[in-house]
C-alpha positions, 0 to 999 in steps of 0.5 A: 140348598141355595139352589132351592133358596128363591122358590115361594114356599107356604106353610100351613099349620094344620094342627097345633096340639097334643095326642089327644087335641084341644079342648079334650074330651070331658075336661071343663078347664077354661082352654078347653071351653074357649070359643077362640078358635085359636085354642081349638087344636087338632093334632100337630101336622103341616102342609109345606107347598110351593107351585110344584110340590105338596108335602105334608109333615105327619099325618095323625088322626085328623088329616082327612078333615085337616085336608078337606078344611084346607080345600074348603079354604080355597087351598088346592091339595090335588096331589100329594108329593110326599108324606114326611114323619117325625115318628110313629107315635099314633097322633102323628101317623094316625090318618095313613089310611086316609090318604087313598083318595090320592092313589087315584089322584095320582095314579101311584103309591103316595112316597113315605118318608122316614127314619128306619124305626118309624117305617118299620113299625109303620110296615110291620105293625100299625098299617101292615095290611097295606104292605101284605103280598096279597093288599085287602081292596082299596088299602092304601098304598105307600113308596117307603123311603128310608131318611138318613142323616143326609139332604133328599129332595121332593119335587123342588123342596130339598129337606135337611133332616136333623136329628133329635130326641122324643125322650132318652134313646128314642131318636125322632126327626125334624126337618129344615128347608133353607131357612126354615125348621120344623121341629115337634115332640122334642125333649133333647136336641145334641149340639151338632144338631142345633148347629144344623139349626142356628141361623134359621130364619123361622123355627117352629118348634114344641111347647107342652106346656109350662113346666117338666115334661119327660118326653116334650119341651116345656116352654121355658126349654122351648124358649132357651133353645129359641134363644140358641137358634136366634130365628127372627120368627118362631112359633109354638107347636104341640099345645095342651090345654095346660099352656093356657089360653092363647091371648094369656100365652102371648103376653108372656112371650118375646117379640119373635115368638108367638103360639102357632094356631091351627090353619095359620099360614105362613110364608117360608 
């Protein structure tokens, strides 16, 4: 990967919370009525760049207006190299079909990346009319490709997948690009894996919430494992309203630790 190690890379976060977003519809909880923007959370998605590529990692509901805030932003997303999924849950494969404005950017299917479980259910069940032998006009279109436990490169970003678990035997990925790891609906991670980890420089990893979870870290699991990798930064991702506010979360957190919001952005 050093070969790959001095290129400039941004990453956005554009989104930081759960399946169903923050603040949730009807609830009246002190995040959900809070006017820091900070604690407004589409669902969790990034946008890695350098000066050649554009990938981005899952892409749930809100990707169309996730990309059109970013444009507005000053961000140019005029092309997209490659879309990489962590899984096939709804909230992060959700706005698949938002991506057709791309096929005429680009002129060619957008490249898919995933595990076999993930690519699968994505052609045989929730976007299958994109994959028929006869597409319904103006369906999105995809170049799927398969992610095995070993290095793939987009353009100049060369990923690591790593292999963890959503909840027991549901295998999911995360990814790390030279020093930084992106990681997101994690429950259980194998010592093997968080050998592929350690070291990292960044580590953006889930934090549900402040207790048990069957399917997501909490956050003093979220911080055992931070402890493990021993990043010089990390950054929470995957955030219900039942964390808390942000300025309260932060005062409970080390020095190298802080909430991730959404359209932070950071170099990597």
């Amino acid at each position: 990967m050093c070969i790959f190690a001095t290129i400039m890379r941004t990453f956005i976060f554009l989104g930081t919370g759960t399946s169903q977003g923050v603040p949730i519809i009807g609830c009246d909880c002190a995040v959900c009525r809070s006017n820091d923007k900070r604690d407004h959370r589409l669902r969790t998605s990034g946008l890695i760049k350098s000066d050649n590529t554009q990938i981005v990692i899952d892409a749930g509901p809100d990707f169309r207006f996730q990309m059109l805030r970013e444009r507005i932003k000053g961000n140019i997303i005029d092309r997209l190299d490659g879309i990489v999924l962590t899984h096939f849950h709804h909230d992060h494969i959700g706005g698949l079909d938002d991506v057709r404005p791309y096929l005429h950017i680009m002129q060619k299917p957008v490249a898919l990346y995933g595990n076999s479980d993930t690519l699968h259910h994505i052609q045989d069940e929730t976007f299958r009319y994109a994959f028929s032998e006869n597409p319904y006009p103006g369906a999105p279109q995809f170049a799927t490709h398969i992610v095995k436990d070993e290095p793939f490169v987009i353009g100049d970003i060369m990923l690591q997948p790593v292999d963890v678990l959503h909840k027991e035997n549901f295998p999911i990925l995360g990814y790390r690009i030279d020093d930084f790891v992106y990681l997101t609906d994690v429950k259980f991670i194998s010592s093997d894996s968080l050998e592929k980890i350690r070291g990292a420089h960044t580590l953006v990893i889930n934090a549900l919430r402040g207790w048990q979870h069957p399917s997501h870290l909490s956050l003093p699991e979220a911080l055992t494992i931070i402890e493990q990798v021993k990043p010089k930064q990390a950054y929470l991702t995957h955030i219900s309203h039942r964390l808390g506010l942000y300025d309260d979360v932060v005062k409970q957190l080390p020095e190298n630790v802080l909430p991730a919001y959404d359209g932070l952005e950071i170099t990597v």
